[in-house]
C-alpha positions as CSV (number, residue, x, y, z in Angstrom):
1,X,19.8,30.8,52.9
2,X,16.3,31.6,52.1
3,X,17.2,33.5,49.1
4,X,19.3,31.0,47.7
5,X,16.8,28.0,48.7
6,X,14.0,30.2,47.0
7,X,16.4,30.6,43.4
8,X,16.9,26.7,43.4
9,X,13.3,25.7,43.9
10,X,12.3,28.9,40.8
11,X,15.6,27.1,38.9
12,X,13.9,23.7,39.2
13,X,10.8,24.3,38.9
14,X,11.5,26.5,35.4
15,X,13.4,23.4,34.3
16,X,9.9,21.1,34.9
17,X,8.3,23.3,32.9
18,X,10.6,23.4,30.0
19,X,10.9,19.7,30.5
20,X,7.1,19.1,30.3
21,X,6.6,21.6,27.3
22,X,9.3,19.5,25.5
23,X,7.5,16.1,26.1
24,X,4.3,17.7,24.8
25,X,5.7,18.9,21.3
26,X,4.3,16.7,18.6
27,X,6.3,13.9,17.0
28,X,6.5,15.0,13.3
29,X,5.3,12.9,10.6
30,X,5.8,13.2,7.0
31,X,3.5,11.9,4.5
32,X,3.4,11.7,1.0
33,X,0.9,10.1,-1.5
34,X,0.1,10.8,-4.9
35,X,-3.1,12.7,-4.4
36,X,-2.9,14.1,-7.9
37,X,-2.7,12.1,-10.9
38,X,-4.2,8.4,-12.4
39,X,-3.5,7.2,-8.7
40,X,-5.2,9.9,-6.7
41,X,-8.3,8.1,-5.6
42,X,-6.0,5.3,-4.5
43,X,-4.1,7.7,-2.5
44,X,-6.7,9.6,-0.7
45,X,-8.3,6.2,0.7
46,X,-4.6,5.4,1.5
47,X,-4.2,8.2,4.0
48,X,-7.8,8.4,5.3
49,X,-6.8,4.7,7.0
50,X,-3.9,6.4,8.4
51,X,-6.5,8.9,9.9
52,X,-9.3,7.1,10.4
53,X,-6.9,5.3,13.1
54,X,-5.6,8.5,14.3
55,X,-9.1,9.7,15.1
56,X,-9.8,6.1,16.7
57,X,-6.7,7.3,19.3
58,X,-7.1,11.0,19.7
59,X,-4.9,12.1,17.4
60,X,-2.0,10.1,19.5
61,X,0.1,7.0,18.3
62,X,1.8,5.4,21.1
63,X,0.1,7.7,23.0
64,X,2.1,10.6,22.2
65,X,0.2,13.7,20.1
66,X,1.5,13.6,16.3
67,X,1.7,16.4,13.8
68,X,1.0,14.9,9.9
69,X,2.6,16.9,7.6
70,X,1.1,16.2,4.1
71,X,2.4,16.8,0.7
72,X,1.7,15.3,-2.5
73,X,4.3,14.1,-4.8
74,X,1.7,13.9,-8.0
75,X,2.7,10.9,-9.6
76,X,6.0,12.7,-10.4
77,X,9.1,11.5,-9.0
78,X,11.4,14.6,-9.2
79,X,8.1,16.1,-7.0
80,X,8.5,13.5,-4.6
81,X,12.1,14.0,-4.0
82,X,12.0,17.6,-3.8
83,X,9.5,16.9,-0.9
84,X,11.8,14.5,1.2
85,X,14.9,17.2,0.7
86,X,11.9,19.7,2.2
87,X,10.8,17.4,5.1
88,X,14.5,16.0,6.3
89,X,16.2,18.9,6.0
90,X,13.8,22.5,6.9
91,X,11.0,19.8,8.9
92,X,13.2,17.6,10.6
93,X,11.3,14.3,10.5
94,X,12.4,11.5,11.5
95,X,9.5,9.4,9.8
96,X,8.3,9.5,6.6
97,X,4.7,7.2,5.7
98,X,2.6,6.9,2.3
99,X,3.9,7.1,-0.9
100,X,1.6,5.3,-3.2
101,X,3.5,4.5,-7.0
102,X,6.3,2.3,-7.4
103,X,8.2,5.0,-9.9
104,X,7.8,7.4,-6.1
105,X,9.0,4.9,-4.2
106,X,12.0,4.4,-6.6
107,X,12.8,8.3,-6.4
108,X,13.0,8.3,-2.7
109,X,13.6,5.1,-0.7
110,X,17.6,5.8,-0.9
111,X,17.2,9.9,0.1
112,X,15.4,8.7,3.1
113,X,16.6,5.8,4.3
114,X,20.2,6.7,3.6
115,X,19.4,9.6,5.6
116,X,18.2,7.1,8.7
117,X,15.1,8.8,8.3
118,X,12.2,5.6,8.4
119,X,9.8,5.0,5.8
120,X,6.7,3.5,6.5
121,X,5.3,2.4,3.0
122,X,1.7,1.6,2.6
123,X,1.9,1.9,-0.8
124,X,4.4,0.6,-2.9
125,X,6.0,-2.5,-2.5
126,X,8.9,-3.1,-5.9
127,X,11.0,-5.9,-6.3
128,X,14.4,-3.7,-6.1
129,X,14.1,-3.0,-2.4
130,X,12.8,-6.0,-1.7
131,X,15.9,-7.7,-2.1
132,X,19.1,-6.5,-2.4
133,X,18.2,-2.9,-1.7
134,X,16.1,-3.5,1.4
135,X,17.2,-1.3,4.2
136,X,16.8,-1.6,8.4
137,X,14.8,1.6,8.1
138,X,12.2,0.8,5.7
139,X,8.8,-0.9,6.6
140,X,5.8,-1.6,4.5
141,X,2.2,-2.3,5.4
142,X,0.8,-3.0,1.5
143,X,2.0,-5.9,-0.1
144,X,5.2,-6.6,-2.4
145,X,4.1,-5.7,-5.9
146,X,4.2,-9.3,-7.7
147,X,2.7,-11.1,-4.8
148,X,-0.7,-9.9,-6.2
149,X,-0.1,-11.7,-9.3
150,X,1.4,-14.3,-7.9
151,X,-1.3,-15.6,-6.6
152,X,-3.7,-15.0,-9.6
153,X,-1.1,-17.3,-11.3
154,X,-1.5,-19.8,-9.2
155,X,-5.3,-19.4,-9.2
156,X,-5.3,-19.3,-13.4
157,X,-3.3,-22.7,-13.2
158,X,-5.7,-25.7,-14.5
159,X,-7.9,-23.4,-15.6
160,X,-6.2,-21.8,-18.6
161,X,-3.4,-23.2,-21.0
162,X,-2.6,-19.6,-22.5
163,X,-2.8,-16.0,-21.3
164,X,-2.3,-12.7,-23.0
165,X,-0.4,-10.1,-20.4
166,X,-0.8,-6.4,-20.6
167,X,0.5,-4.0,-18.1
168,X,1.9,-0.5,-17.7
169,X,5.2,0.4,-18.4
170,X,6.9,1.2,-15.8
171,X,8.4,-0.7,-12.3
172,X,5.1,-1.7,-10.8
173,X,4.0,-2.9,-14.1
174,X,7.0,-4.9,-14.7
175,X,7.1,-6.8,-10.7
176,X,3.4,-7.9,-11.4
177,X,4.1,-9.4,-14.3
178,X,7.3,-11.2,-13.2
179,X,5.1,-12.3,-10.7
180,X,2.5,-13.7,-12.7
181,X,4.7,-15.4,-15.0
182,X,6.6,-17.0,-12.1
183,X,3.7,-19.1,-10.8
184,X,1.7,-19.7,-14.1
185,X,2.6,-22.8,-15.8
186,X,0.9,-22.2,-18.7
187,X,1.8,-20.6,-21.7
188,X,2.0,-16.3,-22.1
189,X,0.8,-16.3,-25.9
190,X,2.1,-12.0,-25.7
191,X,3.7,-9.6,-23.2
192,X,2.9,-6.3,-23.8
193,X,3.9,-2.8,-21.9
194,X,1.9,0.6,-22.9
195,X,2.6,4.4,-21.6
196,X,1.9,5.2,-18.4
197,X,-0.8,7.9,-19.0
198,X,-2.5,5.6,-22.4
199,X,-5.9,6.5,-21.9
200,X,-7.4,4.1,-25.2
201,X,-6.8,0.8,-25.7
202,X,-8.9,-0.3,-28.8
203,X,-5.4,-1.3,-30.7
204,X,-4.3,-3.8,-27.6
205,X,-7.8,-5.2,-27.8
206,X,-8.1,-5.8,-31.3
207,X,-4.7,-7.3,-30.6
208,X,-6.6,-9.6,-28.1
209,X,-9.7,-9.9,-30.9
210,X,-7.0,-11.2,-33.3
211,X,-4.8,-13.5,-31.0
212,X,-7.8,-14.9,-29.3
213,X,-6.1,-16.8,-26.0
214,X,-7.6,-18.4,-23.0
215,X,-7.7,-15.0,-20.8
216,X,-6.4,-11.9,-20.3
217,X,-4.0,-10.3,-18.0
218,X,-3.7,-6.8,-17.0
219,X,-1.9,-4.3,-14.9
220,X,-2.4,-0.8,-14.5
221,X,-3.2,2.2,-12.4
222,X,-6.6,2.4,-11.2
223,X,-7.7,4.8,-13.5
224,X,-6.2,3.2,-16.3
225,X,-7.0,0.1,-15.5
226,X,-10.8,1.0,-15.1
227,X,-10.7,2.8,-18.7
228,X,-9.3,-1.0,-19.8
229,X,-12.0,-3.1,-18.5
230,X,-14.6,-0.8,-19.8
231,X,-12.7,-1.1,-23.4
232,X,-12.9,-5.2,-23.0
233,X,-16.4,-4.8,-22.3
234,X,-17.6,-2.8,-24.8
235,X,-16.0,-4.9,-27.1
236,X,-17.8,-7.9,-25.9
237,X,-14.9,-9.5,-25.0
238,X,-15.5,-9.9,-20.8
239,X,-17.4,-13.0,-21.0
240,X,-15.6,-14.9,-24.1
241,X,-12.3,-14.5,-22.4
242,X,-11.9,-14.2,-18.8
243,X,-10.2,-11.1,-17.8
244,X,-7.5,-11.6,-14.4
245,X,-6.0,-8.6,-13.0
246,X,-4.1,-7.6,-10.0
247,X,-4.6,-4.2,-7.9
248,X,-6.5,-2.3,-9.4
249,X,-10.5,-3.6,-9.0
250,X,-11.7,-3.3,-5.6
251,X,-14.7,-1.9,-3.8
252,X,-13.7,1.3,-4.6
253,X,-13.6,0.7,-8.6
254,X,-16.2,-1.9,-8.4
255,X,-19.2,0.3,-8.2
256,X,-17.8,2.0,-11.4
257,X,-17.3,-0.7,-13.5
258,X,-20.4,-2.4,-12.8
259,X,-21.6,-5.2,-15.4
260,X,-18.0,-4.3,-17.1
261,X,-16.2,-6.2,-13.6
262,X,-18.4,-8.6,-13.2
263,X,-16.4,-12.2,-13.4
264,X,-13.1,-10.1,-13.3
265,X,-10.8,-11.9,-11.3
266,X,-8.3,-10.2,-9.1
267,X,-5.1,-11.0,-6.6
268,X,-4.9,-8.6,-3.1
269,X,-4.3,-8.4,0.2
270,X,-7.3,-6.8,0.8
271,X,-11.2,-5.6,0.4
272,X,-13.9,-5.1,2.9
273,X,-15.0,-9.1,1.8
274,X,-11.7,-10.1,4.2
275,X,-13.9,-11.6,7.0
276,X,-11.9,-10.6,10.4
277,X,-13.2,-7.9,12.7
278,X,-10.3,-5.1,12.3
279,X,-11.4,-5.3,8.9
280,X,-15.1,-4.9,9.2
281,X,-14.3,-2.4,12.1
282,X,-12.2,-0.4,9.9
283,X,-14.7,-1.1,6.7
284,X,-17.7,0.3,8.9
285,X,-15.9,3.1,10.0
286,X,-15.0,3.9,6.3
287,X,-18.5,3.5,4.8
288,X,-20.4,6.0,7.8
289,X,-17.9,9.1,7.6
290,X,-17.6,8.9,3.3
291,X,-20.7,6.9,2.5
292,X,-19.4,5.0,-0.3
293,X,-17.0,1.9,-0.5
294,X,-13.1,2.1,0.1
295,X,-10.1,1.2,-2.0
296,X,-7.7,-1.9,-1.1
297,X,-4.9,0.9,0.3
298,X,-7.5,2.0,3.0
299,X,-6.6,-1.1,4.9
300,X,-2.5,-0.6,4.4
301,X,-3.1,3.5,5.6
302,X,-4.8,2.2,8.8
303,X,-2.4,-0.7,9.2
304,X,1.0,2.0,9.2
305,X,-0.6,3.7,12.2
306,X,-1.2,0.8,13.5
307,X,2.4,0.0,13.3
308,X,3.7,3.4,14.2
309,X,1.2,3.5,17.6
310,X,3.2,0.0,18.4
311,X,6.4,0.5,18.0
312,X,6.3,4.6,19.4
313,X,4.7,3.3,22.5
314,X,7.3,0.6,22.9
315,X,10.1,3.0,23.2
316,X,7.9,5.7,25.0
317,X,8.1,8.1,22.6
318,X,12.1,8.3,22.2
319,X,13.2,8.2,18.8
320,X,16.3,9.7,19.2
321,X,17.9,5.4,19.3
322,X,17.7,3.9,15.9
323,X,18.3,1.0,16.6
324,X,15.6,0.4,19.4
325,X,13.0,2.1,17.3
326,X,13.9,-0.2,14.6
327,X,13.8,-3.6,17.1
328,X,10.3,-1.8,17.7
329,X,9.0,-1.5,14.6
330,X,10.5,-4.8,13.6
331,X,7.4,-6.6,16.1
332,X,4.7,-5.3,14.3
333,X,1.3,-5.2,15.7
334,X,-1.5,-7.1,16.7
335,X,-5.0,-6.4,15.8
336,X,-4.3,-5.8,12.6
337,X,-6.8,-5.8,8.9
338,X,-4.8,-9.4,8.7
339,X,-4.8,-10.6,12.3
340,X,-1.4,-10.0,13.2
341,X,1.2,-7.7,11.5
342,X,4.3,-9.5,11.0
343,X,7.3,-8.9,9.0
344,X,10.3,-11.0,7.1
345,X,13.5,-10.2,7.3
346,X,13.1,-7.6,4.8
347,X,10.3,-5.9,6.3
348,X,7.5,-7.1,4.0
349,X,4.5,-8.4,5.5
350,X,4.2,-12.3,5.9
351,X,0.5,-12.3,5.4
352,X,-2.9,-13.8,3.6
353,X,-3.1,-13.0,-0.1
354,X,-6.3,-13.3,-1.8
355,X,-8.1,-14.1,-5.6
356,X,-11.2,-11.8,-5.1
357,X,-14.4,-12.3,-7.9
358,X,-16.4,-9.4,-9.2
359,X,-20.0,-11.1,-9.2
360,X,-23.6,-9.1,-9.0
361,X,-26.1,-10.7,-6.4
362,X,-29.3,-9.0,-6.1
363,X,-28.8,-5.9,-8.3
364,X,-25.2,-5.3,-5.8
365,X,-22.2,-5.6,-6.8
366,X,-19.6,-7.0,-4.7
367,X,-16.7,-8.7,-4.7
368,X,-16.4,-12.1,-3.1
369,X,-13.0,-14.2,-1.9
370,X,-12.2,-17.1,-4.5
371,X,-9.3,-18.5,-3.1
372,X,-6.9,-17.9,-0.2
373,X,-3.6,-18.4,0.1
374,X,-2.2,-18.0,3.8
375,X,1.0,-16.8,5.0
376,X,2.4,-15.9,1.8
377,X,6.3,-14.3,1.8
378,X,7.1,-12.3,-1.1
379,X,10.0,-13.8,-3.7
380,X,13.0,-11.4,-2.9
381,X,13.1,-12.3,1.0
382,X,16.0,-14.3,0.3
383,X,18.2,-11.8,-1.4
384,X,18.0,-8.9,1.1
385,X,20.7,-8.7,3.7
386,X,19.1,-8.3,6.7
387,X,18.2,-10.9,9.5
C-alpha cells in the first residue's frame, strides 16, 4: 500500500511539474515591419512602442511572458508572405502584429487571417479590408489610411477653392487620396500618381510652377515624402502655395525638414503635441532611451501591446478559443495614446483625428494641433460584415 501510495504521489507530482513548465512557455508572437526600405524609420519607431510597453510590463502582456519573433518583410510583398508561411507553419503562432505598408498588408491579411491566425495591425490601415474584406481576426491600432486625409479635407475647406494632389502609386496612395477628395468641396485642378521608389520630383513641381493652384497635396512614404517637401522648398514654392499632407511629417521628420516644414499642414492620429498623459508618458519614455523625437507609428506600436496585454489577460492566457480571444480583443483597452481604445464593427479604431501645423517658435521646431476632430469612424465601416 505504501509502494503504490508513494507511485501516485511521484505520478502527480511529475504531472504538476509538467503542468507548471507548460504554463511558463512563452506565448509566441510574430512581428513584421518593414525595417528595410523608404519606410524603415517608420517601422523601427513602430515596434519600439510595441517594446517600450513590453519593458513597462516585464516583458509580460496579460501577465503571461511573450516571445517576439521579428522579421522584416522590406517593403516587398512576396518577402512578407514568405514570412507568414515561415511563422504559421514551422513557428506556430497564433498572433501576428506590425506590418507597416499598405502593398504588405495587401500580401498577407488573407494568409493570416484565413488561417485564424490574428493580426494586430499598427501599421497599415487600406480601404479593401476595411470593408468588404474585414475579417473577425484582424485588429488595427493605426488609423484607416484615407481618414488622414480626410480630415485635411475638411480642414482645407473655406480656405482653398483649388488643390493640386500628388501621391504614390500604389494602395496607400490611392485610399488617401479618395479620402481627401471625399471631404474637399473644392476643386482638384490635377491628380497625379508617381513610382513608388521616385526619388526627384523637379518635373511634378514645375508641373505645380506651371498650373499655379491654391495648394498642394501630397502622399508618400516618409522618405519620399521628405525628399518632396525639400524639392517644393527649394523651389520657393512652400510659402506661395500652401503645402497639406497626410502621414508622413511628424516629430520624427520634422527636425529634418526644418524651415522646408514649416506651415506644412498635416492629418494624423498622432504626435507627441496630443495633450493626454499616455501620450506624454509614452513620448517621455521615447525621448530618454533614443534621445531624439519619435515617429506618429510609435504611438500605434505601444497601443497593439496595449491591446494584446488586455485582451490576453481577459482570457488568462488561453488562446486555444477563438472566439473568446476575439470577444477579448474586440473591448479594447483603456489608458490608451487616445484615452480609450475602442473599435467599429470592423475593428478600426473610433478615435480623435488631428490637422497638425509645422511652425518654428524660438529657434524649435514643433508641430502644433490645428484642428481636432473627435470620434472619427473611418468610411468603409458600413460595408464590412461584421457586427
Amino acid at each position: 500500500m505504501k509502494s503504490m501510495l508513494m507511485s501516485v504521489l511521484l505520478a502527480g507530482a511529475a504531472a504538476a511539474t509538467i503542468s507548471t513548465s507548460m504554463a511558463q512557455e512563452p506565448i509566441k508572437i510574430g512581428y513584421i515591419g518593414d525595417f528595410t526600405g523608404v519606410a524603415g524609420a517608420l517601422a523601427e519607431d513602430q515596434y519600439e512602442g510595441f517594446n517600450i510597453y513590453l519593458e513597462q510590463h516585464g516583458g509580460k502582456l496579460g501577465g503571461f511572458p511573450v516571445r517576439i519573433i521579428k522579421e522584416d518583410s522590406q517593403f516587398k510583398p512576396e518577402v512578407a508572405t514568405q514570412i507568414v508561411q515561415k511563422l504559421i507553419e514551422k513557428e506556430g503562432v497564433k498572433i501576428i502584429a506590425g506590418i507597416t505598408g499598405s502593398n504588405i498588408m495587401m500580401a498577407v491579411h488573407g494568409p493570416i487571417t484565413e488561417k485564424k491566425v490574428f493580426l494586430i495591425s499598427s501599421g497599415a490601415g487600406p480601404a479593401p479590408v476595411a470593408g468588404e474584406r474585414c475579417s473577425p481576426y484582424a485588429f488595427y491600432t493605426a488609423r484607416q489610411n484615407d481618414q488622414i486625409s480626410e480630415v485635411v479635407g475638411r480642414y482645407a475647406n473655406g480656405k482653398y477653392k483649388s488643390v493640386m494632389v500628388f501621391a504614390a502609386n500604389y494602395q496607400a496612395g490611392k485610399d488617401v487620396v479618395a479620402g481627401f477628395k471625399r471631404t474637399f468641396n473644392g476643386k482638384i485642378v490635377d491628380e497625379n500618381y508617381t513610382a513608388l521608389t521616385q526619388p526627384d520630383f523637379s518635373a511634378e513641381i514645375a508641373q505645380i510652377q506651371a498650373t499655379a493652384p491654391e495648394a498642394v497635396f501630397i502622399f508618400f512614404p516618409p522618405a519620399l515624402g521628405i525628399n518632396f517637401t525639400r524639392q517644393y522648398h527649394q523651389a520657393g514654392l512652400t510659402n506661395r502655395i500652401p503645402l497639406l499632407t497626410a502621414g508622413f511629417l511628424d516629430d520624427q521628420s520634422f527636425p529634418s525638414l526644418r524651415d522646408a516644414a514649416v506651415g506644412v499642414s498635416v492629418g494624423e492620429f498622432w504626435t507627441t503635441a496630443v495633450d493626454n498623459p499616455v501620450s506624454k508618458q509614452l513620448a517621455d519614455a521615447f525621448q530618454k532611451k533614443f534621445n531624439r523625437p519619435p515617429a506618429a507609428y510609435l504611438a500605434s506600436g505601444y497601443d497593439a501591446a496595449l491591446l494584446l496585454d488586455a485582451a490576453i489577460g481577459r482570457v488568462k492566457g488561453d488562446l486555444s478559443n477563438d472566439a473568446a480571444f476575439q470577444a477579448a480583443l474586440k473591448q479594447g483597452a483603456d489608458q490608451s495614446i487616445r484615452g480609450t481604445l475602442k473599435f467599429n464593427n470592423n475593428h478600426f479604431p473610433i478615435h480623435p483625428m488631428y490637422v497638425f501645423g509645422g511652425e518654428k517658435v524660438d529657434g524649435n521646431y514643433k508641430l502644433r494641433v490645428l484642428e481636432s476632430f473627435p470620434d472619427q469612424q473611418d468610411s468603409y465601416h458600413d460595408k464590412c460584415p461584421l457586427k
